[in-house]
DRENTOR-421447 format. One record per residue (C-alpha): y negated, x negated, z; residue number from 1. Coordinates in Angstrom, 3 decimals, padded with zeros to 6 digits. Layout:
BEGIN
R       py       px       pz num
R        Y        X        Z NUM
...
//
This chain:
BEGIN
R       py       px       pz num
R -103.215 -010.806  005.036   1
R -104.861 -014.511  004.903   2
R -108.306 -014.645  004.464   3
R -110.123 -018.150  003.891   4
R -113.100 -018.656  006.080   5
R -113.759 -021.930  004.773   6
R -111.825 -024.972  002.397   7
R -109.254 -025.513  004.807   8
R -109.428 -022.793  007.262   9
R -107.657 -019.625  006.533  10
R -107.234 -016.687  009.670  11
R -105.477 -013.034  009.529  12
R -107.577 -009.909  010.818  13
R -106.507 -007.929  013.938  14
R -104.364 -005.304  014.392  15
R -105.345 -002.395  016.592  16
R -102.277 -000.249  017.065  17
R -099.950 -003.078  017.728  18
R -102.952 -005.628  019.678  19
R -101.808 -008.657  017.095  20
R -104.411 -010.776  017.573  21
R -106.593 -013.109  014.866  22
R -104.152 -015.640  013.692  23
R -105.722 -018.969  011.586  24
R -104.515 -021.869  009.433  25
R -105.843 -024.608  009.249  26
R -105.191 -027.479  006.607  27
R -104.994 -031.400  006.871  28
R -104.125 -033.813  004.073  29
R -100.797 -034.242  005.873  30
R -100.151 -031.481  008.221  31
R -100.885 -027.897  008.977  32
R -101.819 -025.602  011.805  33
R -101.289 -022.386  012.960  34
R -103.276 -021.051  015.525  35
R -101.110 -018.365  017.885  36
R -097.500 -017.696  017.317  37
R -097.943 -013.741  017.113  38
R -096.677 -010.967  019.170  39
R -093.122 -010.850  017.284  40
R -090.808 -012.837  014.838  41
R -092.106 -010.280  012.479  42
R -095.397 -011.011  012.432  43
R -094.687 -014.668  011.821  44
R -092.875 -013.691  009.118  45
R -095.880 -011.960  007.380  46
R -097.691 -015.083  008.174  47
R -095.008 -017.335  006.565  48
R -095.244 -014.628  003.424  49
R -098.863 -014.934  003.201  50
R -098.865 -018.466  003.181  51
R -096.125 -018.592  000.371  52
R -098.207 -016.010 -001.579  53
R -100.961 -018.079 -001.208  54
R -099.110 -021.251 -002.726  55
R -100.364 -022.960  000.875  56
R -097.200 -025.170  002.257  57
R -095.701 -023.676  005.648  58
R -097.211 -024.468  009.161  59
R -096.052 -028.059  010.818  60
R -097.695 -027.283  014.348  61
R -098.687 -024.202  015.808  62
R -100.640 -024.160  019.464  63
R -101.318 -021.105  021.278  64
R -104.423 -020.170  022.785  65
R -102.706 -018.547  025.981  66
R -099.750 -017.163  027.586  67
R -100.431 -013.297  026.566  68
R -097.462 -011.498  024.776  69
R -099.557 -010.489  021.623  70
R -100.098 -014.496  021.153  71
R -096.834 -015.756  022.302  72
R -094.213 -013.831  022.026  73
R -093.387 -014.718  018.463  74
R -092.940 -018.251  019.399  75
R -089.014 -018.189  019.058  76
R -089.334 -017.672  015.707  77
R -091.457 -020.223  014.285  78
R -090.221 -023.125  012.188  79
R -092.877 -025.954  012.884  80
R -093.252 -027.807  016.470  81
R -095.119 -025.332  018.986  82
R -098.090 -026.429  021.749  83
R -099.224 -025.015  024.676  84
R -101.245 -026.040  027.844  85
R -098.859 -026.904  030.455  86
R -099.794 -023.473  032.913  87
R -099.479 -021.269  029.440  88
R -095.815 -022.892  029.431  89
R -094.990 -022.275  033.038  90
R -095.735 -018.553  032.393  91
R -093.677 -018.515  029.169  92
R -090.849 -020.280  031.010  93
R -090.923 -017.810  033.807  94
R -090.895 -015.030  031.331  95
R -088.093 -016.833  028.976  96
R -085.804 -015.466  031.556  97
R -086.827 -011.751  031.748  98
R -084.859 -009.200  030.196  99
R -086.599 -006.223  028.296 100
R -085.559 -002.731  028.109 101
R -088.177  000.603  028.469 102
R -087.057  000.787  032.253 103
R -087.834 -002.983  032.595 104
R -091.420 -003.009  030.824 105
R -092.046 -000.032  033.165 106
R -090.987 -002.117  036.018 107
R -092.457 -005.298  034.654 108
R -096.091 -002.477  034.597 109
R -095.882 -001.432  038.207 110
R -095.518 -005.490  039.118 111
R -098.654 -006.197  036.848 112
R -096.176 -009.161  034.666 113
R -097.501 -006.892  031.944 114
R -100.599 -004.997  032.018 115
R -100.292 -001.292  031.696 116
R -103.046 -001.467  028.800 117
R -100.325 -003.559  026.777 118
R -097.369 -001.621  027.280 119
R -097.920  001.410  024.653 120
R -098.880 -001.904  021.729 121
R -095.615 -003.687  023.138 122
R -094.131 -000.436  022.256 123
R -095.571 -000.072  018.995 124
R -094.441 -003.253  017.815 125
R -090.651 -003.311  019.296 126
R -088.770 -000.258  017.851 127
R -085.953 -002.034  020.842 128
R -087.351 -003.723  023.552 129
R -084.273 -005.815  024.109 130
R -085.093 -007.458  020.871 131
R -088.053 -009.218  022.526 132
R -087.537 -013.206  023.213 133
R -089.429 -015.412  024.787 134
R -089.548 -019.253  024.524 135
R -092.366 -021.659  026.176 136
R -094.014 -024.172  023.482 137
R -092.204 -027.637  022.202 138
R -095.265 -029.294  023.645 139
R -097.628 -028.905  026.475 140
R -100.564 -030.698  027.667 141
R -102.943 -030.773  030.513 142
R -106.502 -029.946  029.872 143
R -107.065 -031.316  026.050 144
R -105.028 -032.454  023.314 145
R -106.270 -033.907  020.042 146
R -104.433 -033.340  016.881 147
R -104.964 -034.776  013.713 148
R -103.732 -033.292  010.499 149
R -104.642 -036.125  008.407 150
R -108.587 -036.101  007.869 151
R -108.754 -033.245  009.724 152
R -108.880 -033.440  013.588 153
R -108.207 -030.564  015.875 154
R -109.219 -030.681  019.497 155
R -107.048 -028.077  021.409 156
R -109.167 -027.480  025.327 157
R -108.550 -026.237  028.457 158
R -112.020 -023.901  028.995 159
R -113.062 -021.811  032.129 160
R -113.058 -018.223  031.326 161
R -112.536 -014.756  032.618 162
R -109.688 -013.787  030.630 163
R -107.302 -016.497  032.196 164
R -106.954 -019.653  033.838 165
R -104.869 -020.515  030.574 166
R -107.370 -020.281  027.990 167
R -107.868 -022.411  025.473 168
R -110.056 -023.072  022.411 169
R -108.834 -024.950  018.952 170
R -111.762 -026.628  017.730 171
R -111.498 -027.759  014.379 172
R -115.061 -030.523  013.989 173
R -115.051 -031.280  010.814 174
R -115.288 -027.571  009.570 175
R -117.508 -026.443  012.517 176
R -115.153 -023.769  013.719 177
R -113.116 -022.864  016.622 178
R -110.440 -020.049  017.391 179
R -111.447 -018.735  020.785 180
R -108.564 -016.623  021.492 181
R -109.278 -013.938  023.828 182
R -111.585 -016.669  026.419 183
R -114.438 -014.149  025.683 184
R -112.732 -011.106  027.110 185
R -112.672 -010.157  030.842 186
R -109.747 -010.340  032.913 187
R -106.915 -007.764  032.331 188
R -105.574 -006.101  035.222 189
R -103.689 -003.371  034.780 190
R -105.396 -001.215  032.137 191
R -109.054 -002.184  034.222 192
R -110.881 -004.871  032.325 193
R -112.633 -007.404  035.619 194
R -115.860 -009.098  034.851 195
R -116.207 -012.438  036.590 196
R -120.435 -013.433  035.656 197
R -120.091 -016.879  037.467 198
R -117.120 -018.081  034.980 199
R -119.110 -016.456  032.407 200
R -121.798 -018.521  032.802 201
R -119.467 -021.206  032.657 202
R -118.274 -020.485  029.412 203
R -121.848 -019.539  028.006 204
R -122.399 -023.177  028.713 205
R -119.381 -024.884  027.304 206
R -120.184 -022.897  024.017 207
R -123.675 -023.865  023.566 208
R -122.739 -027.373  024.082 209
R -119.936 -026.899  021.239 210
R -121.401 -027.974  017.985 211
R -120.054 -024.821  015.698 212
R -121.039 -022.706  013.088 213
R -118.199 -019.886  012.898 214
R -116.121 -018.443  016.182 215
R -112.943 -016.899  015.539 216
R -112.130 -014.497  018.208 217
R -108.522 -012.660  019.248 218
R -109.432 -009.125  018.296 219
R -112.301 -009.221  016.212 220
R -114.187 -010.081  013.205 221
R -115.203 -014.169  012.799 222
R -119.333 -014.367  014.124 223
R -121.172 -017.044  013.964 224
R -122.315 -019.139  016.960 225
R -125.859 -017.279  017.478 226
R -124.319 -013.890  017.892 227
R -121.951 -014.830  019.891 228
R -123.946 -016.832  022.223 229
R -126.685 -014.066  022.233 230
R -123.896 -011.096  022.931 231
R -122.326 -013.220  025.719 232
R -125.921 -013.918  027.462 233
//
């Protein structure tokens, strides 16, 4: 399930069928990262296995890259100290109170708190809805938060993107790599995906500024910084 990108950076590959998104590691000489808390205490539980398999010591902090239920919504069941920018947690704490049930995600659909394009993976991945919990992060910030694992800083940043007002990036400097999350994707609305070109530009220009190598993005394969640049543009 792990794959190592680099020394210290290890990441998971996507799942289709149930929209779990890219999920990394990333290790210090004192602490560890995760990067998203999954859609579901049982993917976090794979993680945790794939770590142990791996003989690589369980996560100490964990951020998320934005309030989306594939990235989030396995936050309750993580055992190291969670972050999140302070408007992903205002989302999560609204949505901490929400019950679940297939009536409720249909209502929850027709009120756009979940997209209708997420509802059949929500589906896929909850054999019982009600066993869905949410929980906003341990920790939140306001537009950038610096982490450091012990030789190995990790620079969590508020971006502009079309996804979400909530995105954020983990940039990792020392290994020239950053999880992107889903900040290259368009905004979700319903099952219609929105293109927004002037925060696009935006972005285009915070990533060429961003001194990288490899970009880890939610639902795909790592690239490296040219193609992604070039695809964006």
């Amino acid at each position: 399930m792990l794959k190592k990108l680099t020394d210290n950076i290890y990441y998971t590959e996507p799942e289709e069928t149930t929209d779990r998104p890219t999920m990394g590691y990333i290790k210090g000489e004192k602490y560890s990262l995760m990067v998203e808390a999954g859609n579901s205490a049982k993917t976090v539980n794979k993680f945790n296995s794939a770590l142990l398999s791996l003989g690589l010591p369980p996560a100490d902090f964990t951020v998320v890259t934005h309030s989306h239920w594939d990235h989030t919504f396995g936050m309750h069941a993580l055992n190291s100290v969670s972050v999140a920018l302070d408007k992903t947690n205002e989302i999560l704490s609204f949505m901490e109170n929400l019950k679940w049930s297939q009536s409720l995600l249909n209502e929850y659909v027709k009120k756009d708190i979940i997209p209708l394009f997420c509802k059949p993976h929500i589906e896929n991945e909850y054999g019982n809805l009600s066993e869905i919990t949410v929980r906003p992060a341990d920790i939140s910030f306001s537009g950038e938060m610096t982490l450091d694992l012990g030789g190995q800083k990790c620079i969590f940043k508020n971006i502009v993107s079309p996804h979400t007002d909530d995105c954020v990036i983990v940039y990792i400097p020392y290994e020239k790599t950053v999880f992107l999350g889903d900040c290259l994707c368009e905004e979700l609305i319903g099952d219609q995906w929105i293109d927004n070109k002037d925060k696009l530009a935006v972005l285009i220009n915070t990533l060429e500024k961003l001194d990288f190598k490899y970009g880890l993005e939610g639902h795909f394969q790592p690239r490296e910084k040219e193609t992604i640049i070039k695809e964006l543009k």
